[in-house]
KOLGU-620227 format. One record per residue (C-alpha): residue number from 1; residue in one letter; x, y, z. Coordinates in steps of 0.2 Angstrom, whole numbers, plus 5000, padded with zeros to 4 digits. Layout:
<recs>
rec seq: NUM&type: a&xx: X&yy: Y&zz: Z
...
</recs>
This chain:
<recs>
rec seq: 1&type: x&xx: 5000&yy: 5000&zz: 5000
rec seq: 2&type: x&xx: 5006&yy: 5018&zz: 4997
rec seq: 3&type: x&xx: 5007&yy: 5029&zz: 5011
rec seq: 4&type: x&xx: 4998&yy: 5044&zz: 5010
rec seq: 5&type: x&xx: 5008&yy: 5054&zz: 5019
rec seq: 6&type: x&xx: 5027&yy: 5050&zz: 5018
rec seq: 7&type: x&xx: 5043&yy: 5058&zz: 5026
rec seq: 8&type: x&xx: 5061&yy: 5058&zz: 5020
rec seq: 9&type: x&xx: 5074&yy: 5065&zz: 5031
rec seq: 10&type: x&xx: 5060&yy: 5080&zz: 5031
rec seq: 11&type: x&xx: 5070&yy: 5095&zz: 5041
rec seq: 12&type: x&xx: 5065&yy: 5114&zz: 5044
rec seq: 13&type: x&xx: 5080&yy: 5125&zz: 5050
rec seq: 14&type: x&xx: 5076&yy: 5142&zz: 5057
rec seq: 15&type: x&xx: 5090&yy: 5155&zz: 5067
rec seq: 16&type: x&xx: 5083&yy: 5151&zz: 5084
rec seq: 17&type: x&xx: 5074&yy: 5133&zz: 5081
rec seq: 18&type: x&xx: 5076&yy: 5116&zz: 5073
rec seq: 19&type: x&xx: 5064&yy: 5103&zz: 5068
rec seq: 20&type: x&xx: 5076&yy: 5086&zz: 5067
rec seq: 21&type: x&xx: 5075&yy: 5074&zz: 5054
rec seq: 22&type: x&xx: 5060&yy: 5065&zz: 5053
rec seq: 23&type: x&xx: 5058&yy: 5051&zz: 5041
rec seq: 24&type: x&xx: 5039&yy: 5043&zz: 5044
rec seq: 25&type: x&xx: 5026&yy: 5036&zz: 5034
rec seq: 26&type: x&xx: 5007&yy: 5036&zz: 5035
rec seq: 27&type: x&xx: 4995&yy: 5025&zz: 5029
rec seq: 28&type: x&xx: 4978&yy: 5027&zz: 5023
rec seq: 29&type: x&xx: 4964&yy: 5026&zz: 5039
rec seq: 30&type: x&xx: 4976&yy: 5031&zz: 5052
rec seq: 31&type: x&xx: 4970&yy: 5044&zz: 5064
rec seq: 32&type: x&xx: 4987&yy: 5052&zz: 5070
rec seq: 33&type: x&xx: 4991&yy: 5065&zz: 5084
rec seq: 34&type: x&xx: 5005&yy: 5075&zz: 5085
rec seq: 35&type: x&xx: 5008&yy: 5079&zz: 5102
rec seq: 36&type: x&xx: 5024&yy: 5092&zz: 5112
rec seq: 37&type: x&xx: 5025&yy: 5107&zz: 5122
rec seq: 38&type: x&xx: 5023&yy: 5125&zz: 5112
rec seq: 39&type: x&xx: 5039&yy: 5127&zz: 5103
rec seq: 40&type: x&xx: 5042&yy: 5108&zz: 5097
rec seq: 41&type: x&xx: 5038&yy: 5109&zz: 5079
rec seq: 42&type: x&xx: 5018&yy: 5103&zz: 5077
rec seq: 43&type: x&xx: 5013&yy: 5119&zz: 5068
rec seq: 44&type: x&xx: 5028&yy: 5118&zz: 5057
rec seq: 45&type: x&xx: 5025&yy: 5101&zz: 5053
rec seq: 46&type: x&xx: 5008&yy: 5104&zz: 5049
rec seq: 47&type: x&xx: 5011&yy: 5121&zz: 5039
rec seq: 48&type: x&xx: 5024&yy: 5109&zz: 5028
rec seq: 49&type: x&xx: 5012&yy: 5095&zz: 5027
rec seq: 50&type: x&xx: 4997&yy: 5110&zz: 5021
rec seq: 51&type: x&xx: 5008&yy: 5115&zz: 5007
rec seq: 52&type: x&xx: 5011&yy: 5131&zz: 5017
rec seq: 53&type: x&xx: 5031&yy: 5131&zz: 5021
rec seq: 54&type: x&xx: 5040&yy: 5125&zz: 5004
rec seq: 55&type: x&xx: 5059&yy: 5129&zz: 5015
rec seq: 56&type: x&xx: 5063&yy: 5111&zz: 5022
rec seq: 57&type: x&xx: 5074&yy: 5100&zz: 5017
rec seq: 58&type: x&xx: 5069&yy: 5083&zz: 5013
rec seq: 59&type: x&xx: 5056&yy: 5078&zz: 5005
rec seq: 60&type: x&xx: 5036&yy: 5075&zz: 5008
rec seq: 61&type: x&xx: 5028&yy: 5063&zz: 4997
rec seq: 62&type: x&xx: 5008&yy: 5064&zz: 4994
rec seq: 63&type: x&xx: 5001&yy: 5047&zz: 4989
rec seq: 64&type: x&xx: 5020&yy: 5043&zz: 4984
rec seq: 65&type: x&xx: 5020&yy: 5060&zz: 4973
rec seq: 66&type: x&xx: 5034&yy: 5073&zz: 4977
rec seq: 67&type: x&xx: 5022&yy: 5086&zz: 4988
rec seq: 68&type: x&xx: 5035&yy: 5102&zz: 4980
rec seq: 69&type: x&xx: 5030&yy: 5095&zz: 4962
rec seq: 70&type: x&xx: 5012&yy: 5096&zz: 4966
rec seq: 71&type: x&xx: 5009&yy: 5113&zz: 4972
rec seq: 72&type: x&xx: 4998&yy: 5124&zz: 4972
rec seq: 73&type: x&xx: 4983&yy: 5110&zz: 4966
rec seq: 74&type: x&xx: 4986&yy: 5098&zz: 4978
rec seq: 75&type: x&xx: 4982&yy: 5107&zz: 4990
rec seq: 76&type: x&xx: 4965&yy: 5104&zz: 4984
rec seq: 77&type: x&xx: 4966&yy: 5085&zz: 4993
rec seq: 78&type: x&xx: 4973&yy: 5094&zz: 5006
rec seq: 79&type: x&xx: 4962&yy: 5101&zz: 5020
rec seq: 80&type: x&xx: 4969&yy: 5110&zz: 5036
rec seq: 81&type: x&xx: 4962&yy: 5121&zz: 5052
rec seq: 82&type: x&xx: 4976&yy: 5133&zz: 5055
rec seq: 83&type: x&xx: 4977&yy: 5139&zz: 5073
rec seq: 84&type: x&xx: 4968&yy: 5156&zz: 5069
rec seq: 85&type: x&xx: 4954&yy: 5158&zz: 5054
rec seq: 86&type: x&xx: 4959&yy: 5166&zz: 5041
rec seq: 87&type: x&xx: 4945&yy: 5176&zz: 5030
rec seq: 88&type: x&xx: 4938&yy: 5191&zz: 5029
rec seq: 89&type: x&xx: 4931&yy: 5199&zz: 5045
rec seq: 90&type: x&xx: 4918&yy: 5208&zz: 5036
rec seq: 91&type: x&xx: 4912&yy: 5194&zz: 5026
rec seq: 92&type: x&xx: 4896&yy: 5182&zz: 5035
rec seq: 93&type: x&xx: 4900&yy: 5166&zz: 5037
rec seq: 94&type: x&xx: 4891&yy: 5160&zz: 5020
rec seq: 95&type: x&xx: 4900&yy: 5172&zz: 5011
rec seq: 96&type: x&xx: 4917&yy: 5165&zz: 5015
rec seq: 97&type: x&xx: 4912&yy: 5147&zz: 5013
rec seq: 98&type: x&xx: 4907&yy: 5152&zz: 4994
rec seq: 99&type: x&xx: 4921&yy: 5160&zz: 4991
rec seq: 100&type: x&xx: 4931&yy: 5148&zz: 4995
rec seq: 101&type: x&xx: 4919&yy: 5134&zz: 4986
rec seq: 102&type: x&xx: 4927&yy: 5142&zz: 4970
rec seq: 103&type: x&xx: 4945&yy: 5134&zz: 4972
rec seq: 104&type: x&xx: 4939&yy: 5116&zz: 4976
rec seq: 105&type: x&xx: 4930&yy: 5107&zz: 4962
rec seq: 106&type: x&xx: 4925&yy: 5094&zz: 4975
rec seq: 107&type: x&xx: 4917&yy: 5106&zz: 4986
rec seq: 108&type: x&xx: 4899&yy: 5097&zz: 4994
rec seq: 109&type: x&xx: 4888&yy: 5113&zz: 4998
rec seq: 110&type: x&xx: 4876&yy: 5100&zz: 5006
rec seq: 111&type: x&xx: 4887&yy: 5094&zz: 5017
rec seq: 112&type: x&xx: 4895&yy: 5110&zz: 5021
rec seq: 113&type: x&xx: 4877&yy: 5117&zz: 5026
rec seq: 114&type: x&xx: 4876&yy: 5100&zz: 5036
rec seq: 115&type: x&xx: 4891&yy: 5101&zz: 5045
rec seq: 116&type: x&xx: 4888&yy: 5121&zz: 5050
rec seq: 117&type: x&xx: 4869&yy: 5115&zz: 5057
rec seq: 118&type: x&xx: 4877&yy: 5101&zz: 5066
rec seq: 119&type: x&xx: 4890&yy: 5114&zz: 5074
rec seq: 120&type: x&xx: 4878&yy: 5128&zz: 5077
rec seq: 121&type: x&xx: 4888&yy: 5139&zz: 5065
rec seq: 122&type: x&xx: 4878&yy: 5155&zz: 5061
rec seq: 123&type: x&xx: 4878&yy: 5156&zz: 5042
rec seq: 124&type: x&xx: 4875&yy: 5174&zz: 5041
rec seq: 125&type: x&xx: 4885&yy: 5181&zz: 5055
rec seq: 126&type: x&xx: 4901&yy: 5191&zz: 5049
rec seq: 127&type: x&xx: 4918&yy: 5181&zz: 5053
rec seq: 128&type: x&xx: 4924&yy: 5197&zz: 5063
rec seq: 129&type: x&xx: 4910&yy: 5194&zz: 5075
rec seq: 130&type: x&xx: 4911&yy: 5175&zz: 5078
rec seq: 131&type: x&xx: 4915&yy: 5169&zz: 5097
rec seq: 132&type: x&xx: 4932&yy: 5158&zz: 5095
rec seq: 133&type: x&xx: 4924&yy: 5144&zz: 5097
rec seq: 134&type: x&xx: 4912&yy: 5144&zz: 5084
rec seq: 135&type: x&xx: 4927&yy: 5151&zz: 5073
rec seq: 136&type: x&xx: 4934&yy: 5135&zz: 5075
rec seq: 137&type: x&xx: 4919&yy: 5127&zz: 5071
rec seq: 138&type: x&xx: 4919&yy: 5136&zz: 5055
rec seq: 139&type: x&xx: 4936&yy: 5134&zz: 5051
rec seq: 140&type: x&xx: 4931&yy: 5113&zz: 5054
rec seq: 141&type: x&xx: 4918&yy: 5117&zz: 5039
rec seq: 142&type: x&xx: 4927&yy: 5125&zz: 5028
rec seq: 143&type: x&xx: 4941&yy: 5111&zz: 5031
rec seq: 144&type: x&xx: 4931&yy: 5096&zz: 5027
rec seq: 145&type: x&xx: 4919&yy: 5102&zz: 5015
rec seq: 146&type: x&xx: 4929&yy: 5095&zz: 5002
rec seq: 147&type: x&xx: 4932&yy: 5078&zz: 5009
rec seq: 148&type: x&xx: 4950&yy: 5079&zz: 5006
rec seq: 149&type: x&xx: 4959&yy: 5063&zz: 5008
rec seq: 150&type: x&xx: 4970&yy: 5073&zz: 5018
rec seq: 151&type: x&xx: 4964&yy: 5081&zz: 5036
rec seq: 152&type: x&xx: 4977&yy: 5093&zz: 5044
rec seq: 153&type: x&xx: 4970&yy: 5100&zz: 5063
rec seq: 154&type: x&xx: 4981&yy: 5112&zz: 5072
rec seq: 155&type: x&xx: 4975&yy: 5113&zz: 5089
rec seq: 156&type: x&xx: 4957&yy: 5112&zz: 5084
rec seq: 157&type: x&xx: 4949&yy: 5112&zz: 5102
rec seq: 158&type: x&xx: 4961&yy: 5124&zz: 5111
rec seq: 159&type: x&xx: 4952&yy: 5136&zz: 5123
rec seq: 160&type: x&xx: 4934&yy: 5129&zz: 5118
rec seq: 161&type: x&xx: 4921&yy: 5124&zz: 5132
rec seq: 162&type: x&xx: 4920&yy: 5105&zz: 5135
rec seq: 163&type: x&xx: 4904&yy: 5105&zz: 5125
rec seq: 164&type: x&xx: 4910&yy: 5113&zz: 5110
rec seq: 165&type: x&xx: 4924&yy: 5103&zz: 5112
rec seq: 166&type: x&xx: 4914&yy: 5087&zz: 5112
rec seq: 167&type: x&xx: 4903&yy: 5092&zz: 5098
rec seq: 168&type: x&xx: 4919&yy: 5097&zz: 5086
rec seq: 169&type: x&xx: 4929&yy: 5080&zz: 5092
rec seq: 170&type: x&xx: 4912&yy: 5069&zz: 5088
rec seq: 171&type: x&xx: 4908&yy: 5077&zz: 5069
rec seq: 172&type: x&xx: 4928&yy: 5075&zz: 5064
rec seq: 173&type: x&xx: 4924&yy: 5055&zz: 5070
rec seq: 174&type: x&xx: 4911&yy: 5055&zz: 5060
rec seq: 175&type: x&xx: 4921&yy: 5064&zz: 5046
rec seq: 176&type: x&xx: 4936&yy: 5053&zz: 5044
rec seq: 177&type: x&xx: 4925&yy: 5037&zz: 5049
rec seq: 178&type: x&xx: 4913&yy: 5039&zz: 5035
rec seq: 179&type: x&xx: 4928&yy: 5035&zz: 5023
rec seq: 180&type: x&xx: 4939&yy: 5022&zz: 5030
rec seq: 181&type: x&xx: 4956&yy: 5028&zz: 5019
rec seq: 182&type: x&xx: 4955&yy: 5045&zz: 5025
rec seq: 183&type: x&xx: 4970&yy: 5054&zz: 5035
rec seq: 184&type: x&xx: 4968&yy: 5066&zz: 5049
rec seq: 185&type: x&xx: 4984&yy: 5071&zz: 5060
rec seq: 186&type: x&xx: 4978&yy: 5085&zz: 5072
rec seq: 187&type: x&xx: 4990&yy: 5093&zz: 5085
rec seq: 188&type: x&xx: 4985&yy: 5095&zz: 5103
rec seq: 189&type: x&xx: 4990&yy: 5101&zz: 5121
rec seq: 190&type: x&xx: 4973&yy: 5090&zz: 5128
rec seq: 191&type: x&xx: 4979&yy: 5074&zz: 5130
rec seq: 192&type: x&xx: 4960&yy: 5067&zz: 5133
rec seq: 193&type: x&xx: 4957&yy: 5073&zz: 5116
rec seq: 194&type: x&xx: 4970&yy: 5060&zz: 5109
rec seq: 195&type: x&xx: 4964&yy: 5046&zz: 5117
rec seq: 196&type: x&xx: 4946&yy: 5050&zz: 5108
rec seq: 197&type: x&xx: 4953&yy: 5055&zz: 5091
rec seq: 198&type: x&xx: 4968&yy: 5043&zz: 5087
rec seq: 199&type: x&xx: 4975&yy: 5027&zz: 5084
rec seq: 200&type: x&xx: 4993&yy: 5032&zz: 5085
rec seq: 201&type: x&xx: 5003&yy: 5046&zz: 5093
rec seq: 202&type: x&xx: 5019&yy: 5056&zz: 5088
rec seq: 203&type: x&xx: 5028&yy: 5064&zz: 5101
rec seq: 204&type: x&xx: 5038&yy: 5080&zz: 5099
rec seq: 205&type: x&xx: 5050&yy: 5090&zz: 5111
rec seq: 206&type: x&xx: 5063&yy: 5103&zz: 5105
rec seq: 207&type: x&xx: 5058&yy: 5098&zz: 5087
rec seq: 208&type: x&xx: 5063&yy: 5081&zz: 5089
rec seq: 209&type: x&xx: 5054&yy: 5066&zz: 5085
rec seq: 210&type: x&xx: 5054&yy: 5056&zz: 5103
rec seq: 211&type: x&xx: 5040&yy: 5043&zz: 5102
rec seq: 212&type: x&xx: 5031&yy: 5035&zz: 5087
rec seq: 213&type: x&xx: 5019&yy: 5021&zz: 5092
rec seq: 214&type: x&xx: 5001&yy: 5018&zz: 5090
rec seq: 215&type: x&xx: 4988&yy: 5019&zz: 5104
rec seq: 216&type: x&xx: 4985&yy: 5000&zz: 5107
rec seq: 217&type: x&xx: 5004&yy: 4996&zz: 5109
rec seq: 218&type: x&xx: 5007&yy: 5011&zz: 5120
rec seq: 219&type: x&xx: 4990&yy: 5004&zz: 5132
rec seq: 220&type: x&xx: 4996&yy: 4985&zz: 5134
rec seq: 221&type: x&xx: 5014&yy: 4992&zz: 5137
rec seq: 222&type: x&xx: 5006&yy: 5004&zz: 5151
rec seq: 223&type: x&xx: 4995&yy: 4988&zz: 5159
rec seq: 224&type: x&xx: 4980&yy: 4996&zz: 5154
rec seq: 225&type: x&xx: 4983&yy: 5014&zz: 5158
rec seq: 226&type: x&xx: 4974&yy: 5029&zz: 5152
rec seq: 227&type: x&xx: 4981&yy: 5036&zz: 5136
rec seq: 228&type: x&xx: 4982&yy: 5052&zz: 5143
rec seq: 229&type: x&xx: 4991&yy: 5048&zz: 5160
rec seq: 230&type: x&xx: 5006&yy: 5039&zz: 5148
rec seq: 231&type: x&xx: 5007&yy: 5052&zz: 5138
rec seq: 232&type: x&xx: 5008&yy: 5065&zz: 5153
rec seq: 233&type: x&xx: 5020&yy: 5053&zz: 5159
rec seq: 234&type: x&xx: 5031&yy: 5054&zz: 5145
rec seq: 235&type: x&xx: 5032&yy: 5072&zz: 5143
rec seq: 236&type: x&xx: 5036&yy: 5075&zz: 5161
rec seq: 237&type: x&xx: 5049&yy: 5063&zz: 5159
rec seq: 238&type: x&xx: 5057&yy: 5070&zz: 5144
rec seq: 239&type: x&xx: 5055&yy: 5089&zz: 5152
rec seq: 240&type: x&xx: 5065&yy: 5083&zz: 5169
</recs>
């Protein structure tokens, strides 16, 4: 099988920070957190992934295919939920969601008006004027209208109440589950959140990859523990 997602020796360099090698490969189906403190590298990773940051060294293959060749249109199989929405503050929620319908020919405008009444997203409230939470919610719609095979989350319930947090967490279940080789790899500070979403875990401190494992491998090896408290335990571990 080709991955979907796969890493060669991928590498950012910036003056004050360094995201190591990483070579790492994806498969179809899998449901992947990326997990660190602030500063480790998940945004960048993601940003590269997105099609966003074309200086790294290395190489990212989509579906086996040289992601650097395929630019700008593969971004088009490609959906991400950056940290802040981007849009046009004046613009309602309907509008921005048809603007953006012109630059994916596989846009579903039924699912999209789906997915914004599942989220309680206002349709014709202006973006500048949205509460963060449902700014979230409405950059989830606009991510995942398209179905991309492809789901890149960055931080996607950070600083949401725990219902918003459950409603978001249950419709991207029911996103990727509804096509079993779909990809989603979200970044997160909640831990709980993992052990709903994913089936494997990446761990990353001062840009360095430090854990690759799935979920079930990391419960039998932790007798049963919660997810959460091994992953806690890890990071306070590699902090010390």
């Amino acid at each position: 099988m080709i991955p979907r997602i796969a890493l060669s020796q991928f590498a950012v360099r910036y003056p004050s920070f360094t995201l190591s090698p990483l070579s790492l490969e994806i498969q179809p189906g899998e449901r992947v957190a990326l997990v660190g403190p602030n500063g480790s590298g998940k945004s960048t990773t993601l940003r590269a992934l997105a099609g966003r940051l074309p200086d790294y060294d290395g190489f990212i293959l989509f579906d086996g295919r040289d992601l650097r060749t395929l630019l700008p249109l593969v971004r088009r199989e490609i959906g991400l939920l950056p940290e802040t929405l981007t849009g046009y503050g004046w613009m309602t929620v309907r509008e921005h969601l048809a603007f953006l319908r012109e630059f994916y020919p596989s846009w579903d405008g039924a699912y999209a008006g789906h997915l914004a009444d599942r989220l309680g997203v206002p349709l014709d409230k202006p973006l500048g004027r949205l509460s963060k939470g449902t700014r979230v919610k409405a950059s989830f719609v606009a991510a995942e209208a398209y179905r991309p095979p492809l789901l890149l989350l960055d931080e996607p319930t950070s600083g949401l109440d725990p219902a918003m947090r459950g409603e978001l967490l249950g419709a991207i279940l029911s996103a990727v589950d509804s096509e079993s080789d779909r990809v989603v790899l979200f970044s997160t500070h909640l831990l709980e959140d993992v052990e709903f979403v994913a089936n494997r875990v990446l761990l990353l401190t001062n840009g360095t990859l430090q854990l690759d494992a799935t979920v079930s491998d990391l419960c039998a090896a932790h007798r049963g523990a919660s997810l959460a408290r091994i992953l806690y335990a890890a990071l306070s571990r590699l902090a010390s």
